[in-house]
VEXMAR-616212 format. One line per field, with one value per atom (N, C-alpha, C): residue number from 1; residue in one letter; atom name; x, y, z. Coordinates in Angstrom, 1 decimal, m for minus. Layout:
! residues N
seq	(NUM_...);
type	(A_...);
atom	(CA_...);
east	(X_...);
north	(Y_...);
up	(Z_...);
END
This chain:
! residues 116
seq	(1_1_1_2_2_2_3_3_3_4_4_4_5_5_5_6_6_6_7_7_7_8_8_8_9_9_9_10_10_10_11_11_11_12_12_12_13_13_13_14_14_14_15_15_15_16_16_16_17_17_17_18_18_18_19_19_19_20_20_20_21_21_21_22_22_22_23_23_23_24_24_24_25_25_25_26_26_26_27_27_27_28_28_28_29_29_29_30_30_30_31_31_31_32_32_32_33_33_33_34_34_34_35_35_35_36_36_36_37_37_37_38_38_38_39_39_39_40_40_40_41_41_41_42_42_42_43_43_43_44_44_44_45_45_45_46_46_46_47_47_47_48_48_48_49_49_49_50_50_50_51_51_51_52_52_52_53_53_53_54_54_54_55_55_55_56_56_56_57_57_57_58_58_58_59_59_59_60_60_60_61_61_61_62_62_62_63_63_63_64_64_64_65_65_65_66_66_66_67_67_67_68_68_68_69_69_69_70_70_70_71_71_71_72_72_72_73_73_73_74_74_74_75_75_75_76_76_76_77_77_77_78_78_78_79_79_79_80_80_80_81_81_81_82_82_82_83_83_83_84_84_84_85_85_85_86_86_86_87_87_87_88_88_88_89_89_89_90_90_90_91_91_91_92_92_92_93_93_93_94_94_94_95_95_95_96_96_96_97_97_97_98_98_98_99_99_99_100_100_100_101_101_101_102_102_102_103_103_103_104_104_104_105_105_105_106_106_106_107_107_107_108_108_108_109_109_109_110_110_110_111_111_111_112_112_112_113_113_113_114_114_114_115_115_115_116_116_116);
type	(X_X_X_X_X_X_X_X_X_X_X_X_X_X_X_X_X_X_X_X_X_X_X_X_X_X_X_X_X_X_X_X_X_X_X_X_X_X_X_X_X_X_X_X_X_X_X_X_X_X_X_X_X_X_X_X_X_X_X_X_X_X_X_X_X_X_X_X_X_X_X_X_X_X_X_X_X_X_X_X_X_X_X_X_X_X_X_X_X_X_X_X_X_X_X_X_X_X_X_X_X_X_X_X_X_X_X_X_X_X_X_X_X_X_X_X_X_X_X_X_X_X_X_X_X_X_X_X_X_X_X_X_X_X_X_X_X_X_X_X_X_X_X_X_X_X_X_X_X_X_X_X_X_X_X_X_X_X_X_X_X_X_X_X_X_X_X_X_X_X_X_X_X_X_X_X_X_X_X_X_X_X_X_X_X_X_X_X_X_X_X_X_X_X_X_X_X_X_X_X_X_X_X_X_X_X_X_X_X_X_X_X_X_X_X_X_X_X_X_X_X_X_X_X_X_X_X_X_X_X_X_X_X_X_X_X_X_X_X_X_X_X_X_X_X_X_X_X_X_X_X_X_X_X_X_X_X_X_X_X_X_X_X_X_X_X_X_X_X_X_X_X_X_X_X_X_X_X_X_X_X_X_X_X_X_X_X_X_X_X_X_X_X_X_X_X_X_X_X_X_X_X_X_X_X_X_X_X_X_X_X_X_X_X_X_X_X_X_X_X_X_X_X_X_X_X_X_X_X_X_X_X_X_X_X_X_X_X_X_X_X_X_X_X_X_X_X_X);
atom	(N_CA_C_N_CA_C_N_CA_C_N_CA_C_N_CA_C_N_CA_C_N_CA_C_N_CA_C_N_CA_C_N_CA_C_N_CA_C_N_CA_C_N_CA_C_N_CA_C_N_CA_C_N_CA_C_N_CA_C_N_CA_C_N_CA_C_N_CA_C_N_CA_C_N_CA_C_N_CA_C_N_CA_C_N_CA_C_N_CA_C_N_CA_C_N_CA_C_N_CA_C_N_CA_C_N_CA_C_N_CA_C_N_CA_C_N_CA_C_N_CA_C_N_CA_C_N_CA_C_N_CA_C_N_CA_C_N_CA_C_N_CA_C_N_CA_C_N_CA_C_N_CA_C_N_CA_C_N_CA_C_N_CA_C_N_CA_C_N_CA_C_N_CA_C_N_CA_C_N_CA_C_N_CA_C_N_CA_C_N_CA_C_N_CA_C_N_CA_C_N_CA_C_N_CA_C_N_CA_C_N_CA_C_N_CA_C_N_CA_C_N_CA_C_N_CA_C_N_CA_C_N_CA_C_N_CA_C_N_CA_C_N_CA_C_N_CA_C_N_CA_C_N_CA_C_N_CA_C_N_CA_C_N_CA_C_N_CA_C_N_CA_C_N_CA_C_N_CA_C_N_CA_C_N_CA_C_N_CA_C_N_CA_C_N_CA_C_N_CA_C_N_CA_C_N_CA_C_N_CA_C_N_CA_C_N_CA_C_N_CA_C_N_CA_C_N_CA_C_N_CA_C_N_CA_C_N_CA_C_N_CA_C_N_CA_C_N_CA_C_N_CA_C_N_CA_C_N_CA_C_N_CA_C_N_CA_C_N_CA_C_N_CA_C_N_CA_C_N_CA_C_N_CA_C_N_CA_C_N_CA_C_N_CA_C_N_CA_C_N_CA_C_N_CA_C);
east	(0.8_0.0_0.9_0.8_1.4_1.0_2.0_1.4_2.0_0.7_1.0_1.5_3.1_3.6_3.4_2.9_2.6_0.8_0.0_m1.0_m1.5_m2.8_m3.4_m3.4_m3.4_m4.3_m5.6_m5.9_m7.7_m7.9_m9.2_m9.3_m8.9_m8.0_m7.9_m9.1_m9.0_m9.5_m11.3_m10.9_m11.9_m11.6_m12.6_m12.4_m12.4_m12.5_m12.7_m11.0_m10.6_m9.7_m10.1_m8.9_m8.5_m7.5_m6.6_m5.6_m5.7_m5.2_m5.3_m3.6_m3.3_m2.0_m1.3_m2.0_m1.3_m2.7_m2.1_m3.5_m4.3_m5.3_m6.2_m6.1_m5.7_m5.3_m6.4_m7.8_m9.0_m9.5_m8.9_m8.8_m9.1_m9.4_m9.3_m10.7_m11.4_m12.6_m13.0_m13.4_m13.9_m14.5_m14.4_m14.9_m16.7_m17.5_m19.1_m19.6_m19.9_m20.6_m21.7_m21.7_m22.4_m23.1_m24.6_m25.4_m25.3_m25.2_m24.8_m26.2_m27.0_m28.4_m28.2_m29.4_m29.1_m29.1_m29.6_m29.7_m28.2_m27.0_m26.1_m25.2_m24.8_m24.4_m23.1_m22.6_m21.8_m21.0_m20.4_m18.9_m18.7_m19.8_m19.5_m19.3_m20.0_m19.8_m18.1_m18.2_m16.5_m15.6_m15.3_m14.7_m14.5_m15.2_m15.9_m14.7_m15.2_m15.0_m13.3_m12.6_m10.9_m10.4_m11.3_m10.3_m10.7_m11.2_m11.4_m10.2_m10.5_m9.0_m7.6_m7.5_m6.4_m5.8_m7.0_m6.9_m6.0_m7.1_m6.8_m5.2_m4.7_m3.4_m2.4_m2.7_m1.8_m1.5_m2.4_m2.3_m2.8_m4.2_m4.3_m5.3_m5.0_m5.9_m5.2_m3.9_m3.6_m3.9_m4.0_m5.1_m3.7_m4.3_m4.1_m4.3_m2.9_m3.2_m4.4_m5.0_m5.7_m4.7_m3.9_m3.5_m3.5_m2.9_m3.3_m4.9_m5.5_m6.4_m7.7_m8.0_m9.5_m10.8_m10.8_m12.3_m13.7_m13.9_m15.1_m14.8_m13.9_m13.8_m13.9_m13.0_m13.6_m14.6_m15.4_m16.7_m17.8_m17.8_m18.3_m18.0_m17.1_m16.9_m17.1_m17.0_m16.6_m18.0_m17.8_m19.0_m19.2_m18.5_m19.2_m17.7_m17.1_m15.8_m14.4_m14.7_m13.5_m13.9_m13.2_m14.0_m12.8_m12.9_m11.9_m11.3_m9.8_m8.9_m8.6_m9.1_m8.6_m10.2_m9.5_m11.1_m10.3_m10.5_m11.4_m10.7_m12.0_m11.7_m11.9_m10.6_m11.3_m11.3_m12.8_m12.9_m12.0_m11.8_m11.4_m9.9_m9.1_m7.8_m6.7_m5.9_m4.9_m4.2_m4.4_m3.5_m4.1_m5.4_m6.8_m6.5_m6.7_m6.0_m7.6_m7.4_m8.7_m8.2_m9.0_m8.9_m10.3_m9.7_m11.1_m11.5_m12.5_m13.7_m13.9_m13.1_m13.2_m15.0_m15.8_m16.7_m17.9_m17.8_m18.5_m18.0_m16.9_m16.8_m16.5_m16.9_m17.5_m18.4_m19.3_m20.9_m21.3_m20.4_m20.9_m20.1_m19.1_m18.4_m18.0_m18.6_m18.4_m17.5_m16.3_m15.1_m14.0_m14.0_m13.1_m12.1_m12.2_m10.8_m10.8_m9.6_m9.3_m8.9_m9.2_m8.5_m7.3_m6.3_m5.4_m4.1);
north	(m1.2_0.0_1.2_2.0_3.1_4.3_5.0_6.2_7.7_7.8_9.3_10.5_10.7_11.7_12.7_13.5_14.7_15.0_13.9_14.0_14.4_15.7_15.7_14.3_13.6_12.5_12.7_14.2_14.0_15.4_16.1_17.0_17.8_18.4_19.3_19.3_19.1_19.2_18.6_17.2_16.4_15.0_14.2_12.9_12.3_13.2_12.8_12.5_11.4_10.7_11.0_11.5_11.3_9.6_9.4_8.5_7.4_5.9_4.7_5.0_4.4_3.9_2.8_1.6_0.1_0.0_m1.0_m2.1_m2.9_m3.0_m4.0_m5.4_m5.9_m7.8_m8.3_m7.9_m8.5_m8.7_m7.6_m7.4_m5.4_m5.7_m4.4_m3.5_m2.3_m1.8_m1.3_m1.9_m1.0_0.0_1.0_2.0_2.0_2.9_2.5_4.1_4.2_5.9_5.6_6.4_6.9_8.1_8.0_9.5_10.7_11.8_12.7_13.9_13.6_14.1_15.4_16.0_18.1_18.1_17.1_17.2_16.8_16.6_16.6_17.9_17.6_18.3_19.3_20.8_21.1_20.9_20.2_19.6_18.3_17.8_16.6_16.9_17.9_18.9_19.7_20.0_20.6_19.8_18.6_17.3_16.7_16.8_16.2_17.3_18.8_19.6_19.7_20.1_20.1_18.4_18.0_16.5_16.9_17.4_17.8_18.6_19.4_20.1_19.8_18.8_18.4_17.1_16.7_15.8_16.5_18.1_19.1_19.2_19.8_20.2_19.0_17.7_17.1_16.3_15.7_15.1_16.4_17.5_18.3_17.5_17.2_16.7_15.6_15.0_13.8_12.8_11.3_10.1_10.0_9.2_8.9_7.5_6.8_6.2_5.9_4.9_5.2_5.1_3.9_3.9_4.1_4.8_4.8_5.6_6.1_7.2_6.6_7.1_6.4_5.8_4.9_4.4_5.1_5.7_6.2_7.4_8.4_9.6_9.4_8.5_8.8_8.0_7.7_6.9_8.1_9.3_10.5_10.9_11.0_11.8_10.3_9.6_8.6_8.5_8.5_8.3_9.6_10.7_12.0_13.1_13.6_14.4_13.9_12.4_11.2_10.2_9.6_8.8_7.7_6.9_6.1_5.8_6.0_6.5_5.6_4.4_3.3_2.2_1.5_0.4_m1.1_m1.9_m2.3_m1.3_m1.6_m0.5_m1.4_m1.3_m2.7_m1.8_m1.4_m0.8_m1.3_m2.5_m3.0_m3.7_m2.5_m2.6_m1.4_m1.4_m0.3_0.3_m0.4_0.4_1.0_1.0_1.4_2.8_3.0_4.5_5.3_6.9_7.3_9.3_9.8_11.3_12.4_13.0_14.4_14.9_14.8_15.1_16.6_17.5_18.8_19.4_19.1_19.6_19.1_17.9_17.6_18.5_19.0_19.0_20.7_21.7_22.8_23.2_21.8_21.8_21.6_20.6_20.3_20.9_21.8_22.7_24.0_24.7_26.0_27.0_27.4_27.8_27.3_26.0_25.8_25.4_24.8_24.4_25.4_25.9_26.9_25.8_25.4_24.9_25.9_24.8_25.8_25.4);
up	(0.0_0.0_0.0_m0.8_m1.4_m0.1_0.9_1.9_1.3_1.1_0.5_1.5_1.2_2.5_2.2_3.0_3.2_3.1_2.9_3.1_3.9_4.7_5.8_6.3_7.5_8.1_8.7_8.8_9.3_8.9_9.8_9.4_10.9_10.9_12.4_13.1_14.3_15.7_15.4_14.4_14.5_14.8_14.6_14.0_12.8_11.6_10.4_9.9_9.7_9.0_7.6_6.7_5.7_5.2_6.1_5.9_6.6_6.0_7.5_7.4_8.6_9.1_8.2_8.4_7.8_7.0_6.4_5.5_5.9_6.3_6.9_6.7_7.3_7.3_7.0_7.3_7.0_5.7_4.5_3.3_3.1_1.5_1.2_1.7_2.5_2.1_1.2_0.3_m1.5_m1.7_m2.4_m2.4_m2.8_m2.8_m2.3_m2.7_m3.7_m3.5_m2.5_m1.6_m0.5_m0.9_m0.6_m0.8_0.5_m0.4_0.2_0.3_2.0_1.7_1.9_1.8_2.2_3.5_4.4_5.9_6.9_6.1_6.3_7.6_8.3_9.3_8.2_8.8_8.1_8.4_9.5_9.7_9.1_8.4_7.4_6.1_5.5_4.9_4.4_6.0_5.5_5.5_6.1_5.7_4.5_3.5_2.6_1.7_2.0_1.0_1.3_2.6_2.9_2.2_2.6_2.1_0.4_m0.4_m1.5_m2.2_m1.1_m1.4_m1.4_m0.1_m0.1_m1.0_m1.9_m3.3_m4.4_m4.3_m5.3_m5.3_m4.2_m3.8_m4.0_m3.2_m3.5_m5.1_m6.1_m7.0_m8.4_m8.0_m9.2_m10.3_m11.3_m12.3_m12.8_m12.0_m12.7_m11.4_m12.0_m11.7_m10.6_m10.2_m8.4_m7.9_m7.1_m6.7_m5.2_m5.3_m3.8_m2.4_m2.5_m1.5_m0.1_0.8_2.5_2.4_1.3_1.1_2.1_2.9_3.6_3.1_3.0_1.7_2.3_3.5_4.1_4.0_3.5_3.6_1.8_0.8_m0.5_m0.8_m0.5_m0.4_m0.5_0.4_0.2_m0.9_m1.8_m3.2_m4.2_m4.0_m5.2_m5.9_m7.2_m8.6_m8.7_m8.2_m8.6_m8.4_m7.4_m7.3_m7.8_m7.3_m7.9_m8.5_m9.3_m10.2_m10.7_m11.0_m11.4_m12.5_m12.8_m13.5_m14.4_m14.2_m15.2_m15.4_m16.6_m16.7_m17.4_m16.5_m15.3_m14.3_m12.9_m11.9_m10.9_m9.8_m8.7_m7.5_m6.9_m5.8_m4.6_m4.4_m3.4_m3.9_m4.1_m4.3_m4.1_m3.2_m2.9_m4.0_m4.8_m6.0_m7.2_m6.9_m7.8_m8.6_m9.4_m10.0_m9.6_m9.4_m8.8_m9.9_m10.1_m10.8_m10.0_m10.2_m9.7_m11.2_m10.9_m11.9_m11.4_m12.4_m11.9_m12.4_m13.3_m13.3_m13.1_m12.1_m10.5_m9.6_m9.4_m8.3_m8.4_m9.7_m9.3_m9.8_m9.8_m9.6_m8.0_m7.4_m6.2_m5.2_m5.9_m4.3_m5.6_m5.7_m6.2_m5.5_m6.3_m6.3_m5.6_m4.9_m4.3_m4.5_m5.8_m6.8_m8.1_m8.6_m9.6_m10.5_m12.0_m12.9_m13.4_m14.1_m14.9_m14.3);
END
């Protein structure tokens, strides 16, 4: 499993993980688009949107390994902000190639990433 250094690992002065530590011995957790309702608290919200950014910042518009990347924190973006980079696509693989879909994602978070 590939650890992306210099990644946030959560979101400051929460519990929201961006990153695991090791690999789960149990196997891989696949990635799962998760619906994202309007009744959504805004600290899930801003979680959702900094770990967004911090996709933006670290990789930009080129495809991405998943690696140490949290499956429940991209589980919130996946099928719509991130999307997957290659075909076949195996959710439930560490080395899964993954890209940001910039025009999901300033449909569904307006201005927070600049292209270019």
């Amino acid at each position: 499993m590939l650890k992306h250094r210099g990644f946030p690992g959560r979101l400051p002065g929460t519990d929201f993980q961006f990153t695991i530590r090791r690999a789960n011995p149990k196997g891989v957790t696949p990635l799962t688009r998760r619906e994202r309702f309007r009744d959504r608290k805004s600290v899930d919200r801003k979680a959702d949107e900094m770990f967004l950014l911090a996709l933006w910042e670290h990789f930009g518009e080129e495809p991405f390994e998943r690696g140490n990347l949290d499956a429940g924190r991209l589980s919130w973006l996946f099928g719509r902000e991130v999307i997957p980079a290659e075909d076949p696509f195996d959710p439930a693989s560490y080395d899964a190639l993954l890209m940001l879909d910039m025009k999901a994602i300033q449909a569904g978070f307006p201005g927070l990433v600049e292209e270019g």
